[in-house]
N, C-alpha and C positions, 0 to 999 in steps of 0.2 A: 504494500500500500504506500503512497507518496505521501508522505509528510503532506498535511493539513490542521485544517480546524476541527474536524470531523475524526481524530485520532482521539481527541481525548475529549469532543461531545459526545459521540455515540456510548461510549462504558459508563457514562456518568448519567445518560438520560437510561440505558438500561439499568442502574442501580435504582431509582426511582419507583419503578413499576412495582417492586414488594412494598418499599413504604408508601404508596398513593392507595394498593388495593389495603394496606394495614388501614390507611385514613380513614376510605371508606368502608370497609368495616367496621370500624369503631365508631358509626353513625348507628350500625344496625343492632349492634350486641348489647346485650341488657347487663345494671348492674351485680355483681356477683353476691348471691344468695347470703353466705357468709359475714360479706359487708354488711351488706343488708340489716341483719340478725345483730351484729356487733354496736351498727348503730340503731338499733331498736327501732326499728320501720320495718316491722314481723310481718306483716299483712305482704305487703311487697315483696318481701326475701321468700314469701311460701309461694306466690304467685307467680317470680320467677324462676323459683326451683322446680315449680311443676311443667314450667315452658323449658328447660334445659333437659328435665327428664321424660316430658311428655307421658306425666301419669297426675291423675287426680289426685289432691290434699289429704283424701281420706285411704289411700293406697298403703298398705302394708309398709312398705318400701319405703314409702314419704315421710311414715308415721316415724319410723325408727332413724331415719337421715337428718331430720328437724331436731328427735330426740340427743343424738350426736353432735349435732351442732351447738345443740345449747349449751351439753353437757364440757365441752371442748371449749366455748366462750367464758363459761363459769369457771373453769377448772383456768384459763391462763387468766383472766382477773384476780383469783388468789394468789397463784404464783408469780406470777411477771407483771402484769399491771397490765392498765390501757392506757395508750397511745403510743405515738409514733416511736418515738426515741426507748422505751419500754422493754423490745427485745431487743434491742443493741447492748443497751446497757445490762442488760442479764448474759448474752452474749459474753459481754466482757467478763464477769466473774467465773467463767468453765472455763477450764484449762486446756480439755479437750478442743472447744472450738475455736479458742484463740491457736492452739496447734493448726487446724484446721483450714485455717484464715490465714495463716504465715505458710502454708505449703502451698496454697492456692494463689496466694500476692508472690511469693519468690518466684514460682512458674510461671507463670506469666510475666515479671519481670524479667527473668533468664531466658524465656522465649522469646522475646523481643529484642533482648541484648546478642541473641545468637546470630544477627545479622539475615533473617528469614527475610526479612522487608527489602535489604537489598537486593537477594537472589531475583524477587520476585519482582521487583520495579526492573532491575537490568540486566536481566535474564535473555531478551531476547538482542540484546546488544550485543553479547556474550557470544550468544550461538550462531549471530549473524559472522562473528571475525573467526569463528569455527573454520568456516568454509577457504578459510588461507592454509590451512592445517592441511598436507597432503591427503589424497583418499585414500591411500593405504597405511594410514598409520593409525597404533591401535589404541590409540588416543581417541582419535575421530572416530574411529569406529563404534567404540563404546558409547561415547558423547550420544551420536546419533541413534545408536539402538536403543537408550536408556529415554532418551527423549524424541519422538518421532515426531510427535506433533509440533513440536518449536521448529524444525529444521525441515520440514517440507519443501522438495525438492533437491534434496541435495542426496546424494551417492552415497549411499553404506559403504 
């Protein structure tokens, strides 16, 4: 492809299309039952837990879900509290999960220190100065077997 404007519109209008269909989605989806129940607007949380399960209020099924939900809203107001900052700061007093939190932030830290971002931003730059590499060397050979699709057109 020739250098253009169109090199780095096109990846950037195609990234869009998952967050525009997320936008409009999140016009059509109802709030989540849960919430609902946690902020005591019970009438509503029953109403859209029977439109997400597609079963009536008085349903076996419903009867014991609603019962679990309450019992699971009661049960962390005792122990954690409500609101926002609430399981953070209980979060922070387990040892386990602060373990949990430091192995998941180092990785991802060390992932991105691994230099993966430049592979992949100039990668095809890469493969392009490949093709100076004689064809019988088994350098390029490997190069190209390992990755076919960056080097289309060129000789194994």
């Amino acid at each position: 492809m020739a250098p253009s404007h169109k090199q780095w519109l096109i990846p950037f209008a195609v990234q869009l299309i998952p967050a525009g269909l997320l936008l409009i989605g999140s016009i059509f989806i109802r709030e989540s039952p849960r919430w609902l129940f946690g902020r005591g607007r019970r009438e509503e949380a029953i109403k859209n837990l029977c439109w997400v399960r597609q079963l009536p209020a008085d349903d076996i099924y419903m009867i014991e879900e609603i019962g679990a939900i309450d019992q699971a809203l009661d049960e962390q107001r005792r122990s954690i509290g409500v609101g926002f900052w609430k399981p953070f700061q209980a979060a922070g007093t387990n040892k386990k999960v602060m373990w949990r939190l430091f192995l998941g932030s180092a990785l991802f830290f060390w992932q991105n220190g691994s230099g993966i971002n430049a592979i992949n931003y100039y990668s095809p730059t890469v493969f392009k100065s490949v093709s100076c590499i004689p064809p019988s060397s088994p350098i390029r050979r490997r190069i190209l077997t390992v990755l076919p699709d960056r080097c289309k057109g060129h000789q194994h």
